[in-house]
N, C-alpha and C positions, 0 to 999 in steps of 0.2 A: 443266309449267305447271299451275299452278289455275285455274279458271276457273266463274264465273259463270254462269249462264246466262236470263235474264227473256224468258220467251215461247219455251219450247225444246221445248213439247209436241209441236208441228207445224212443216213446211214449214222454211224457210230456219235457224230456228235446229235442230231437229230435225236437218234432215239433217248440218249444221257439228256438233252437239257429236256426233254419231256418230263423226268425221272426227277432233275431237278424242282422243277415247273409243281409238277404231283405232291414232292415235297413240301413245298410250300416259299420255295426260295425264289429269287427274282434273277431272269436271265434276260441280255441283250443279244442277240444275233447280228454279228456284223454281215452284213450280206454285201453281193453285187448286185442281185435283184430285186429289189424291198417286195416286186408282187408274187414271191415263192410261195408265203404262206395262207393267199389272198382265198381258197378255198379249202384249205386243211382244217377240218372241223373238232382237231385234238389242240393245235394252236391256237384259233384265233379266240378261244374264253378266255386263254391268258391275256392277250393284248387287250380284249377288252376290259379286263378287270388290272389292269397297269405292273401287273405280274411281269408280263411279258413284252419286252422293246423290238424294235428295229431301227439301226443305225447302216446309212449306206455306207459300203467299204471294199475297195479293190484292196487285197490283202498283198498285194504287188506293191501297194503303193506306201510308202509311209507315211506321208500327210494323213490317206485313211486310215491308216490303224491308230493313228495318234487321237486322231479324233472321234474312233472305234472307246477306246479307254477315256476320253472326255464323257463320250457319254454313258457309258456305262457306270463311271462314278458318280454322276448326276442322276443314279438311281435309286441311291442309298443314303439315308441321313446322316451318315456316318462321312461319305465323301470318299468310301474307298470299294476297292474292287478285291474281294477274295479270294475269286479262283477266276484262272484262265487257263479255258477248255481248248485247245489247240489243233483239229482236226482235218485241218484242208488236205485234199487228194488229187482235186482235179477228176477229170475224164480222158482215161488215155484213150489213144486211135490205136486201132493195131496195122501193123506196119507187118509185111509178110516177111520181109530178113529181117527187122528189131524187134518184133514183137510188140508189144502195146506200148505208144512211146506218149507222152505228157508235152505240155506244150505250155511255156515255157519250160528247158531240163529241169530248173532250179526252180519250177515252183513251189514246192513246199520248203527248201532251205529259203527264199530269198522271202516266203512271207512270214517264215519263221524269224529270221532275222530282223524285221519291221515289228514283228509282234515284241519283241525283247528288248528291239534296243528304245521302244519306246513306252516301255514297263514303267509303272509310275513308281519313285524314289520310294523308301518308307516315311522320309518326311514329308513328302505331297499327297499319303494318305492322313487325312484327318486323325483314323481310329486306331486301325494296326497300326505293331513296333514294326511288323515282320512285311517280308514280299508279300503278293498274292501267291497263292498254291498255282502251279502250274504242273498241267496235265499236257503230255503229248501224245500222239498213238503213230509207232513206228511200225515195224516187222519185223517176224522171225526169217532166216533165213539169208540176214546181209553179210554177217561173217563166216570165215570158214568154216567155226566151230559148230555154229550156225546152221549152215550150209550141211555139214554132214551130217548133223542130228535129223534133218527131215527123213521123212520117209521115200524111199529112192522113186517112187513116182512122183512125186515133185518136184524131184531135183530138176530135171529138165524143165517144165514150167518156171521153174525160179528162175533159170540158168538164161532161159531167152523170151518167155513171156510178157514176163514182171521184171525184165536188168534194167530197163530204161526208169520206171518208178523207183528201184530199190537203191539205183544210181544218187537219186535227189534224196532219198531216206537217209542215206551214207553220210549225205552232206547235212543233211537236219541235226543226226543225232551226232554228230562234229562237233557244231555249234553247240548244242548242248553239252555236251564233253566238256567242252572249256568253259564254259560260265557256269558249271559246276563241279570245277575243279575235278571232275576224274581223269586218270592216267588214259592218256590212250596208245593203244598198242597198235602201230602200222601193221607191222606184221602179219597181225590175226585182222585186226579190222579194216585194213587197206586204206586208202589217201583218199576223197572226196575225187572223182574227176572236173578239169577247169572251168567244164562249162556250167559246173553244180555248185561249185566253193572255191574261190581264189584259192591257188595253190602256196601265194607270198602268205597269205595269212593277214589279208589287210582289212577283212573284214573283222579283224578283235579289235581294231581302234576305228573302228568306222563310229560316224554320230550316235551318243548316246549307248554305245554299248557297255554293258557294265563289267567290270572287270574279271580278272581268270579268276573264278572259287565264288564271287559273289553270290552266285545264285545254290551256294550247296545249302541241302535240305529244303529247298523249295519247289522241288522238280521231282514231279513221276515219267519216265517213261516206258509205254505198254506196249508188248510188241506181240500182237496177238498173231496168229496162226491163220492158214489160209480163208479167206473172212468168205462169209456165206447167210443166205437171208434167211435162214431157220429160226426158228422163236427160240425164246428165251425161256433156255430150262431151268435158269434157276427161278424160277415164278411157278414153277411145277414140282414144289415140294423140296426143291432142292435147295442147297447154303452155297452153294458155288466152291472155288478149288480142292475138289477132286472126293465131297462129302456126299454121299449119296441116298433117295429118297428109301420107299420100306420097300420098293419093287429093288434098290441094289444099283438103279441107272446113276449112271455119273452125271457131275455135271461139270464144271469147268475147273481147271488146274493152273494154279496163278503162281511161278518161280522162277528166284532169280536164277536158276540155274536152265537150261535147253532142256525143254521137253517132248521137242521131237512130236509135235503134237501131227496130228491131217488137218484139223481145220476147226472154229470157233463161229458162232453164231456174232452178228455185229450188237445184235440185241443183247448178247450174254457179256459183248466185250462194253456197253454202254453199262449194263449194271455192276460191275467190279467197279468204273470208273465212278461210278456216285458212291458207291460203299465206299470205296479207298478214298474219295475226296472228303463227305461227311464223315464216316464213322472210325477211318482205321489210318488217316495220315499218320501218323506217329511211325505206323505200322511201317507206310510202304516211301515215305516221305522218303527224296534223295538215292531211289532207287530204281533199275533197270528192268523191268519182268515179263517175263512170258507169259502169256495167256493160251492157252488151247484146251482139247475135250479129252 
């Protein structure tokens, strides 16, 4: 596989393209800082042995991700790109009446928007008929339904903590709502605010965007539970969503329905996302899911 990678420097993408990497598959990192990985001694075998790229990329910008996905297909003889790992976050400031707030609001809607609307056709891939697979990683806790399945010590952290990130998450998985044709419900899942997602809706004909439904069946997104730097239990006997080793411990529980989880390992939410990319799209392809413990 080829693969993508937008927001791979740290954490959840980080530890999956390693996972990738291990497997034996070839990843690009689009970065803003190409000397992130300049002493990381689990990266830099793969750059040397041409496994592993770096292509410079403000994911703000669209010129860079256009030329994020130029080079990333210019790494495969094939001339195409498989999967695109979608993980930018940012670093938010905490703010003492907002809470942790991001800067830009829409940074992960408007580089998500750059990422899709400059997605390569299927006939500008050489090999596949099909898209590349696309992976996003969102969160639990943005909708109501959402929202009360937490565990009521969280509520308040979600409520004013995390509003400002989960503000831009609202607006990500919008976009994705429409360019894979699912229904969305204001009601329950609420309107994107202005300063995250036009509220006209002028971004479905903005350049290159590809149309409402085009993208069904090509999109995972994961909305994993409040994230935490624990290892990765399922590399400890464990199969992951909710199978347990011969001691009886769990390990992580992966549905589409609210699971009401406390919280997931980023390492544990990196390995569901290489299982479900290599071994089980079929499985999760075109669908929504929760991840927690």
């Amino acid at each position: 596989m080829n693969i993508l990678v937008i927001g791979g420097s740290r954490n959840i993408g980080y530890y999956a393209s390693l996972r990738f990497l291990e497997a034996g598959h070839t990843v690009t990192f689009a970065l803003r800082n190409l000397s992130v990985f300049d002493n990381d001694a689990q990266v830099q075998p793969y750059l040397q042995s041409g496994k592993a790229h770096l292509v410079k990329c403000d994911a703000l910008v669209r010129d860079d991700v256009q030329r994020a996905w130029t080079a990333a297909a210019s790494h495969s003889d094939s001339g195409a790109v498989d999967i695109l790992l979608f993980t930018v976050g940012g670093t938010p400031k905490f703010h003492l009446t907002k809470g942790f707030v991001i800067s830009p609001p829409n940074l992960v809607t408007q580089s998500l928007l750059n990422a899709l609307s400059t997605l390569p056709s299927p006939s500008s891939q050489s090999s596949p008929s099909s898209r590349p697979r696309i992976i996003t990683i969102s969160s639990t806790g943005l909708t109501r339904t959402s929202h009360a399945a937490l565990p009521c010590p969280l509520k308040p952290l979600y409520a004013y903590l995390l509003a400002s990130p989960h503000r831009d998450k609202v607006g990500a998985e919008r976009v994705v709502s429409h360019l894979a044709g699912w229904p969305w419900n204001t009601a329950e899942d609420g309107e994107p605010v202005p300063e995250v997602l036009d509220p006209r809706g002028a971004w479905k004909d903005g350049e290159g965007m590809p149309a409402e439904g085009a993208l069904k069946g090509d999109v995972l997104v994961v909305r994993p539970a409040l994230l935490t730097d624990g290892e990765c239990l399922a590399e400890k006997g464990h199969e992951g969503e909710g199978e347990g080793n011969k001691e009886g411990t769990r390990a992580y529980r992966v549905s589409e329905e609210e699971l009401g989880g406390w919280t997931v390992s980023r390492r544990d939410v990196a390995h569901f996302v290489v299982d479900a990319a290599l071994n089980r799209w079929e499985e999760y392809r075109g669908k929504r899911v929760s991840i927690a413990y």
